[in-house]
N, C-alpha and C positions, 0 to 999 in steps of 0.2 A: 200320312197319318198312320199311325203303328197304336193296334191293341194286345193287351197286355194283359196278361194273370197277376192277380194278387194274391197269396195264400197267406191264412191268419188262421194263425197255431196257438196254443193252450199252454205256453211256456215251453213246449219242445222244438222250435223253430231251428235254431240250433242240429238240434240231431238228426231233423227228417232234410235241413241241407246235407249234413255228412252223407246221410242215406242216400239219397238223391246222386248226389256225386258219388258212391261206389253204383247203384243199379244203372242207373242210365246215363253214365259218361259223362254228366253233367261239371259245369264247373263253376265257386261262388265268384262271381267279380267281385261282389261288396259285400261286408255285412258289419255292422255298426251295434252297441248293444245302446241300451236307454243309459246306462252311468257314463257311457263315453262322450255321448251324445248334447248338445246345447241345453237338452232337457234335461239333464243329470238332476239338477236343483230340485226339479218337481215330480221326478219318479220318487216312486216309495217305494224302499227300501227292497224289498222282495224281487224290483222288476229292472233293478242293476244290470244285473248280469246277462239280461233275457233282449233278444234282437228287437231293435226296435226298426230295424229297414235292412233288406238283404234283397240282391240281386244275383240272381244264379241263368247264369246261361245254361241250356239242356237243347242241346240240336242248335238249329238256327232259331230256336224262340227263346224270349228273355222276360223270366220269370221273375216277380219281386214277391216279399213274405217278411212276415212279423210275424211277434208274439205280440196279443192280443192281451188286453188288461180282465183278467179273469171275469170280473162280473160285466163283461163287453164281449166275451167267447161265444160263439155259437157256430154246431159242425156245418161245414158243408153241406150246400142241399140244392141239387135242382143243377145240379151241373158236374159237370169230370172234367179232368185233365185227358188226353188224349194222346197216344203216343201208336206214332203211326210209321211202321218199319216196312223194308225193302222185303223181308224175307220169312217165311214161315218159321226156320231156325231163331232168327231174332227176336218176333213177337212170342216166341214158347220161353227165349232167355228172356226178355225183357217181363212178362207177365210171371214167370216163376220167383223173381227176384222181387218184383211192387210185392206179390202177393205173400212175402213171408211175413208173419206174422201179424198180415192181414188178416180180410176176409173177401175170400170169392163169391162174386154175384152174379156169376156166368161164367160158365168153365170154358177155358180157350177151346173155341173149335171153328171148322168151316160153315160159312153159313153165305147164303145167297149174292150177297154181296161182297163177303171178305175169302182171300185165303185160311185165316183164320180172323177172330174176333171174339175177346173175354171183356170180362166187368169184374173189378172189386174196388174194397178201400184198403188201402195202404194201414200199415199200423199207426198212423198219425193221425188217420179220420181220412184222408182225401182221395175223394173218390177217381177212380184209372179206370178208362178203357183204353185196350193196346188193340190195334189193327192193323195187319197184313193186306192189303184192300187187291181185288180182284180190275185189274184191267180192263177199262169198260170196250 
């Protein structure tokens, strides 16, 4: 059995993959929009162009995401993505880069259990924590 992320974006789906593949090496295997899709017939008009299934591999985890039909949108809450590196240099690149034109919710630092270890959201809404983890 394999668990899996789902992210569900506001009609930017699209962009925070491109994003995603420049900050974290990430890469899309799929991504399909609603007008290409079986469903063509029955999207409106607006939601053509907007992914309606994308699968983006990022490390060995395999991410899927959509754009969400506007009055069905609602941000993330009660959970992060999690991006967990080998090196104190990595997690300082990998949390500088989520965090552009984000917002930081804990500024990278070392703490009891990690080398280092920050919080924010991404400018798409989705919420990152990067961790350097401490050798038990």
């Amino acid at each position: 059995m394999k668990v899996n992320t789902y992210l569900h974006f506001n009609g930017n789906c699209a962009d925070a993959l491109k994003f995603y593949e420049q900050v974290l090496d990430a890469k899309v295997v799929m991504s399909q929009t609603f007008g290409d899709s079986p469903a063509a017939e029955h999207s409106p008009p607006e939601m053509k162009s907007r992914i309606i299934h994308a699968r983006i591999q990022i490390g060995d985890a395999l991410v899927m995401a959509s754009d969400t039909p506007p009055e069905r949108y609602s941000p993330p809450a009660g959970v992060s993505m999690t991006v967990n590196v080998p090196s104190i240099e990595e997690a300082e690149k990998r949390f500088a880069a989520l965090s552009e034109g984000g917002q930081v919710q804990m500024p990278l630092t070392e703490s009891f259990f990690a080398h280092r270890f920050g919080m924010l959201v991404d400018k798409f809404g989705v919420p990152w924590m990067v961790i350097c983890e401490k050798t038990p």
